[in-house]
N, C-alpha and C positions, 0 to 999 in steps of 0.2 A: 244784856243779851249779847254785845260785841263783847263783852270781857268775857264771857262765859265761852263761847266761840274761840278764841286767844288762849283758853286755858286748855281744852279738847287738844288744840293740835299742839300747845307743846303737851302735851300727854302721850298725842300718838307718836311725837317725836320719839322721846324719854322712852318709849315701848320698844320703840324700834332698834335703838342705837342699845337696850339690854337684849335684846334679841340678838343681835348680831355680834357685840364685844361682853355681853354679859355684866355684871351690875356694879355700877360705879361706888357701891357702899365699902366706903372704907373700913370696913367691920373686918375684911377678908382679907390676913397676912399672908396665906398659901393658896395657889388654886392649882389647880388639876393641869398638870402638861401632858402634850402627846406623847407617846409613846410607841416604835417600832420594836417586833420581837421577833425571835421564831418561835415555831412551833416547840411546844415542849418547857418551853420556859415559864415563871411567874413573876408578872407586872407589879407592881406597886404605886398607886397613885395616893396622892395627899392634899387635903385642904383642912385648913386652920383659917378659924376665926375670933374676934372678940364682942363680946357684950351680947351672945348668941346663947342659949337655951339649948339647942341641938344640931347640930351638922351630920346632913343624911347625905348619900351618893344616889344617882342618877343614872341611869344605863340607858342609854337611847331612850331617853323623858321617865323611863320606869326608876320607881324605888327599888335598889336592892333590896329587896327583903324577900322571904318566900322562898319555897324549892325552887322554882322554876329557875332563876340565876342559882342559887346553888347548886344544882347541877351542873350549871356551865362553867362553876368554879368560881362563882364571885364570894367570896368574904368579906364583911367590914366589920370595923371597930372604932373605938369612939372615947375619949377620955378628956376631961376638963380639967387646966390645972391653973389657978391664980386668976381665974377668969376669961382666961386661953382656953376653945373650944377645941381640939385637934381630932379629925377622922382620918382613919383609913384604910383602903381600899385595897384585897389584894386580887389579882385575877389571872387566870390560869393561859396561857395562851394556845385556848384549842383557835380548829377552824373557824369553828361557829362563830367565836368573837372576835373574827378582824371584821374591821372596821367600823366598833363600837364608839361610839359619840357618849362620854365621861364627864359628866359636871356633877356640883353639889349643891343644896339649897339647905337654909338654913333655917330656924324655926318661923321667921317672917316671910317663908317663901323665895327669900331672895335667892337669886341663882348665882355661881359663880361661872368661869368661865368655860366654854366647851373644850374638852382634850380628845382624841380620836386614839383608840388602841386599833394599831394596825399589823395585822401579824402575818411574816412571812414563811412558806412552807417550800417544799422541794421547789429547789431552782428549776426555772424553764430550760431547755436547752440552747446552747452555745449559737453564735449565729454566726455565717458567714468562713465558717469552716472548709479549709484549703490546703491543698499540698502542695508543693515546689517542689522536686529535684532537685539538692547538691550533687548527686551525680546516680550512681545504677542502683547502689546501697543504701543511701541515707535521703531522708525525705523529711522536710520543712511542713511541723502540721503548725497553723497558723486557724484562729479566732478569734471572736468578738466576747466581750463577757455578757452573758444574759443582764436581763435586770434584776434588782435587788436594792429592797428599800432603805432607806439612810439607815447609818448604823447597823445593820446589819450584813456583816462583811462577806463576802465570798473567801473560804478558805483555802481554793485550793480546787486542782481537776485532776481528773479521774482519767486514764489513756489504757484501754484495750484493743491489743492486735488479736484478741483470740488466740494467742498462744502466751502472751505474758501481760502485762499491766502495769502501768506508772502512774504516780503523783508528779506534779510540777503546780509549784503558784504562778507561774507567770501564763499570758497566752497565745505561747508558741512553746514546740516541742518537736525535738529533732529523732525518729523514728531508726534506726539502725539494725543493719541486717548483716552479720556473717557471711552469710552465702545465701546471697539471692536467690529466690525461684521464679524465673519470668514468666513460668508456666500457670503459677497459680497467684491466683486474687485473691490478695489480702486486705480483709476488713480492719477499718477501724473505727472505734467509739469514742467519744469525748463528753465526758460528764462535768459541770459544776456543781462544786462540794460549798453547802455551810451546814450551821449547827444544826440543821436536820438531816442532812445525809446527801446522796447522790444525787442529782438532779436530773432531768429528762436528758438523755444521751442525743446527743448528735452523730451523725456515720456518713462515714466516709471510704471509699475502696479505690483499690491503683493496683499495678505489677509493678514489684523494683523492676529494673533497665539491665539488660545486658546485652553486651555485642556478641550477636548470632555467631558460634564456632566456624560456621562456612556461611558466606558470604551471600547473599541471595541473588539471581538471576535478573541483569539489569538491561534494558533495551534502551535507545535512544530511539523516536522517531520524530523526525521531524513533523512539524505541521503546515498550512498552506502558507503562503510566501503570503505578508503583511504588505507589505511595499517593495515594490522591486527596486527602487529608485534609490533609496537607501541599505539596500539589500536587511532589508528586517524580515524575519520569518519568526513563527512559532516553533516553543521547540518542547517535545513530549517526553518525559522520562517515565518509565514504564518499570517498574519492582513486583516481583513473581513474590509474594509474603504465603504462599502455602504451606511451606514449611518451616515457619517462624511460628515460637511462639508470639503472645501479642507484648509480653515485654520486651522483647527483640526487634517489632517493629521500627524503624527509624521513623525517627521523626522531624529532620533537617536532611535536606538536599543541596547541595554544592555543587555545580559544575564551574571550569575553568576552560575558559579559552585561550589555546596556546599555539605559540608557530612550533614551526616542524625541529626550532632549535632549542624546544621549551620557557622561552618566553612568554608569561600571561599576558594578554591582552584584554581579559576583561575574564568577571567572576560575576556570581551570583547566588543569592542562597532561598530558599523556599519549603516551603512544608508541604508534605504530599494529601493528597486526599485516598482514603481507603474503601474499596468497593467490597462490603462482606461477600458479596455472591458469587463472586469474581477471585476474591483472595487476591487484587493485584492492587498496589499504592500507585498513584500518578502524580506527577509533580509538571505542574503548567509556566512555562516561562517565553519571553518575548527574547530574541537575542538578536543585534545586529552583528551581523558576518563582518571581519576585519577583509580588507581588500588584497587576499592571497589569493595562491591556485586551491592552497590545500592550508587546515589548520585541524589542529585536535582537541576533542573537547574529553579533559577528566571529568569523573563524577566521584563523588567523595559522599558517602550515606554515612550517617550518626545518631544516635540516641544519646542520651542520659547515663547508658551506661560506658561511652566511648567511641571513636569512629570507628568502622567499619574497615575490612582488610581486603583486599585483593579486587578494587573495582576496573575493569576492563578499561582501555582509552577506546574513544571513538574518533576516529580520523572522517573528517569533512574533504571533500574536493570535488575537483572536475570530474565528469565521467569517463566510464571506461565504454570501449567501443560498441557497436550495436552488431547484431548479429544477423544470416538470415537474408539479405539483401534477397530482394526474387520481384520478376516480372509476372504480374497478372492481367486478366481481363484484356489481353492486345486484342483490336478490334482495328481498323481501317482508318478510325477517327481518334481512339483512344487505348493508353496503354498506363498502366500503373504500378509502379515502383512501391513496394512495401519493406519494411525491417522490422526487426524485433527490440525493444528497447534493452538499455546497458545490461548486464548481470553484474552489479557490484560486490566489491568486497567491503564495501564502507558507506555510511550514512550518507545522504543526501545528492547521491553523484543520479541517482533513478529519478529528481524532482528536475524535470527538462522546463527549460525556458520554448527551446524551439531547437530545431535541427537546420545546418547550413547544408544545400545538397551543390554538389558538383555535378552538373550533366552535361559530360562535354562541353567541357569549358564554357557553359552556363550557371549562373550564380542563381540558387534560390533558398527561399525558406519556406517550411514545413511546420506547422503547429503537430500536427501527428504522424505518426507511424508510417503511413503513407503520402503518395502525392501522384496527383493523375494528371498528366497530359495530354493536350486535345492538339486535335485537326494536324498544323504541320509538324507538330513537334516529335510525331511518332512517326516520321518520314525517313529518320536516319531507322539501317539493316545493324548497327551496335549501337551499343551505349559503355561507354566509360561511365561510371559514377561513382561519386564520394559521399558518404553521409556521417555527417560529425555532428554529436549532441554537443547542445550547449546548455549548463545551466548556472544558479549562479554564482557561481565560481569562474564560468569562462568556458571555453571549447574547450570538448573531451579527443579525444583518441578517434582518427576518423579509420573507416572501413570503408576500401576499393574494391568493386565490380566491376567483370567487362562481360556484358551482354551481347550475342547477336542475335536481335530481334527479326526473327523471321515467324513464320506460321507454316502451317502443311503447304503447299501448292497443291492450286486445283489440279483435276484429272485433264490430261490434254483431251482437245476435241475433236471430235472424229466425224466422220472417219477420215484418214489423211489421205493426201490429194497424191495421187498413185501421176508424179509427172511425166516422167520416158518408161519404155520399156525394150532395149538395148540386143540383138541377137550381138552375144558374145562367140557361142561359135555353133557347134551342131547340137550338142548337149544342154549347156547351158544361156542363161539368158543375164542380162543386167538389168538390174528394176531400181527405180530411184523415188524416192517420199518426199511427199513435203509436209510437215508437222507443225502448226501453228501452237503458239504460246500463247494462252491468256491467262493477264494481269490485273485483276483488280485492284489489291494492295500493293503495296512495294513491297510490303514485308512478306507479301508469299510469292514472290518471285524466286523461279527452279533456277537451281544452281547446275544440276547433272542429270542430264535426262537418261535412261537407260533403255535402250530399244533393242529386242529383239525378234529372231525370225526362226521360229518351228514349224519347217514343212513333215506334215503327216507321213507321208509315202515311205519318206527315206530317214528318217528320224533329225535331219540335218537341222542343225544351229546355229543360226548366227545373232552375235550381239555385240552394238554400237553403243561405248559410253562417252557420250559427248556434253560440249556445254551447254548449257541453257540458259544462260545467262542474256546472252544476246538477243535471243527475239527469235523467231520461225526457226526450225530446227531443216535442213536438207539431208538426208542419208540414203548410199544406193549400199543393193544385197546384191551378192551374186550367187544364183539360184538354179537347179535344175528345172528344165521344161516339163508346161503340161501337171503338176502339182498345185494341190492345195495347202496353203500356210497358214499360221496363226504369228499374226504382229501384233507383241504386246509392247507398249509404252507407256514409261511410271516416269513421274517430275522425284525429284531430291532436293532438298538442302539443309540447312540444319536443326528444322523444327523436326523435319520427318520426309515420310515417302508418300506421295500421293496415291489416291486407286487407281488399280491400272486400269490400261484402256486397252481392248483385245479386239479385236478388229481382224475378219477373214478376208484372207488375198489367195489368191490363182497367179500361176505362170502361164496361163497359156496363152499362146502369139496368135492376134487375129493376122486373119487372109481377106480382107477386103481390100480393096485398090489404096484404099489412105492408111491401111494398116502398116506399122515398124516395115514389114519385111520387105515392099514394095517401094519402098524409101532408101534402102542400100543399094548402091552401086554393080555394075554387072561385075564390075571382075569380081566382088566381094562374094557374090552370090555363086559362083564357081566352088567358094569353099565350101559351101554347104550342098552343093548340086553332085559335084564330079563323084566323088563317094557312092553315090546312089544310083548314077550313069553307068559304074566300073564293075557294080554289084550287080546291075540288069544284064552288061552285057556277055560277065562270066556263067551265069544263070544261064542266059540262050543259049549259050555254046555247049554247054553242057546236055543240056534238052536236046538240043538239032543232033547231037553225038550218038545221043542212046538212040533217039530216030533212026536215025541213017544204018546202026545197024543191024 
């Protein structure tokens, strides 16, 4: 029973190891080898044996015999010579039979070893297909070879631009153009060739390069200052591509930073990004500023097909001065200095650090445009002032104002205080004002008060231009008796004129005991008496005359 057991498994041994390496009987001088093909082609396998009876083929475990492999193009044949069995096999290499599994057996069933007919048809396509640029004209196509089973070689690829076509065995191939058109996109195809023909095409498309005839519209803007402390800012290059073809687009950016003697100081190179919506390329880079007032930055665009011609310099510096100085919002407590910032002629003089102000030989700084001063500060009637941008480059170009900060002055207040009233002789009278000044601010304080006197009666005029500057104002009129006037009084100074103040006066002379007239002296009062004594008494004489006769 154990020996019986011991014989089983070397049995299923012996089973397994002819299953897998096929049969150790040294009867078989030939066995069947693999074989790779193409399509189109006829295989030929062979096995030879001795002390055999017959030697048949094997197609994937099936006998050759029958239509069925006749039709897929198998043939055998079979001849015995001196005792030497020899068969063989011929098979046609359609699709159908890649990857048929080929052995033989011989009259005792015995098998010989397994061969695989493997047949290869149109190549796959190329992989990893690429262009280069040598320069605007000529273009590096570069790939990978498809696969392809041993022995069966790749002949050779296939290259259309759609307007011509090439062979090359290697796999790379240099594309050349006459006279480029950067206008239009050109295709191309890359096929691998063996003995069945073209292979699945790979594609690929580009525009040769050419430098645009006129040079395309280049902006420099700067971007926000990175650190100030190392003077690093961003810096924006800005390319109008509207009227570029896209072979003309650049595709390397250059700037150089130079002193005003053409000395570089520093370069850098960059690839732009392109906005379809927009039609504009931007090129983003970081630059730190060299430690001048002023430097220039070149810009140099290039393609594949050569650099670029006529690009603008941009000149960096200080700024230029600001415009527009002007006083607003003056109020009692506060008054506000405004300007308009630089108008440049060049890059980055308009990105202000801060403004240095001069007021009256007062030192200040300004983050914007403006600056307001409170409470005493708006006490001085002028202002000197300086304002210089600075940014970073250093102080620009300063611009000097000279202010006199006044306002309208109020209306004087009335009615004024009517102090003497003067008999100057028979006719006339002398009348004397007193006109108070109020000041609330300093800055509408009257420089020139204007006063005058229109009496109705007589059309007569008079007018006092005095100062105002001082505080209550005193002025006498001299006037006919017994009229009614109009005193008007306007404040001046250099904001403006105040509303007038109009205010009705009378000349006429009281007669009470405390009145003017009772106050002058006797002999005085003879001038105005004797006149009207001299008149009465030529009157009576006259009267008593025509009586009498």
């Amino acid at each position: 029973m154990k020996r019986a057991s011991v014989d089983m498994k070397r049995a299923s041994v012996f089973f397994l190891l002819t299953s897998l390496f096929g049969s150790f009987n040294a009867r078989y001088v030939q066995q069947p080898s693999s074989i790779n093909a193409t399509v189109g082609l006829t295989v030929n396998f062979t096995c030879e044996a001795t002390g055999v009876n017959s030697l048949h083929f094997l197609a994937n475990a099936t006998p050759v015999v029958g239509n069925a492999l006749s039709i897929r193009g198998f043939r055998q044949s079979q001849n015995t010579i001196n005792g030497t069995t020899k068969s063989s096999l011929r098979v046609e290499a359609q699709k159908i039979n890649n990857n048929t599994n080929i052995s033989c057996t011989d009259s005792d069933n015995i098998r010989s070893t397994t061969a695989v007919l493997m047949i290869q048809g149109l190549l796959a396509s190329v992989r990893d297909l690429t262009t280069t640029f040598i320069n605007g004209s000529n273009v590096l196509l570069s790939w990978t070879a498809p696969y392809t089973l041993d022995n069966v070689p790749i002949t050779g690829y296939y290259i259309d631009n759609g307007s011509r076509n090439y062979t090359t065995s290697d796999t790379s191939f240099v594309l050349s153009s006459t006279d480029p058109d950067p206008c239009i996109l050109t295709n191309v195809s890359v096929s691998a060739i063996n003995g069945v023909g073209r292979g699945e095409p790979a594609y690929t498309s580009f525009y040769y390069k050419r430098v645009p005839p006129k040079t395309p519209t280049v902006s420099v803007i700067p971007g926000a200052l990175v650190n100030k402390m190392n003077r690093s800012l961003s810096l924006n290059i800005i390319i109008n591509a509207s009227k570029l073809c896209i072979g003309e687009y650049p595709n390397n950016i250059t700037f150089y930073v130079l002193r005003t003697d053409g000395t570089v100081v520093y370069s850098n190179s960059i690839s732009p990004d392109f906005n379809e919506q927009t039609m504009v390329m931007t090129g983003h880079s970081s630059l730190i500023l060299p430690d001048l007032p002023t430097v220039i930055i070149n810009v140099s665009l290039s393609n594949k097909g050569g650099e670029f011609n006529n690009v603008s310099s941009f000149v960096l510096g200080t700024p230029g001065p600001v415009t527009d100085i002007t006083l607003i919002n003056i109020t009692c407590n506060t008054v506000t200095v405004t300007w308009n910032s630089p108008k440049c002629t060049y890059i980055l003089c308009d990105i202000m650090l801060y403004y240095n102000l001069n007021i009256n030989d007062v030192l200040l700084i300004a983050s914007n445009t403006h600056y307001k001063f409170k409470d005493k500060n708006v006490d001085h009637l002028s202002w000197n002032i300086s304002v210089t941008p600075v940014n970073i480059f250093g102080n620009g170009t300063s611009t000097n104002a000279t202010f006199f900060n006044y306002t309208v002055p109020r209306p004087a207040l009335g009615p004024a205080v009517k102090n003497t009233t003067t008999i100057f002789n028979v006719s006339h009278i002398s009348v004397q004002y007193n006109i108070p000044v109020s000041v609330i601010c300093n800055t509408e304080t009257p420089e020139i008060a204007n006063i005058t006197l229109l009496c109705n009666e007589t059309g007569s005029v008079d007018t006092h231009i005095v100062s105002a500057s001082a505080g209550n104002i005193t002025v006498s009129f001299l006037v006919l008796k017994n009229q009614t006037c109009n005193l008007t009084i306007v404040f001046s100074n250099h904001a403006g004129s105040s509303e007038p103040l109009i205010l009705i006066i009378d000349t006429y002379i009281d007669q009470d005991p405390t009145s003017t007239m009772n106050k002058i002296p006797w002999w005085k009062k003879w001038e105005y008496i004797l006149p009207g004594v001299i008149c009465f008494v030529i009157a009576a004489c006259v009267i008593f005359k025509l009586i009498c006769h």
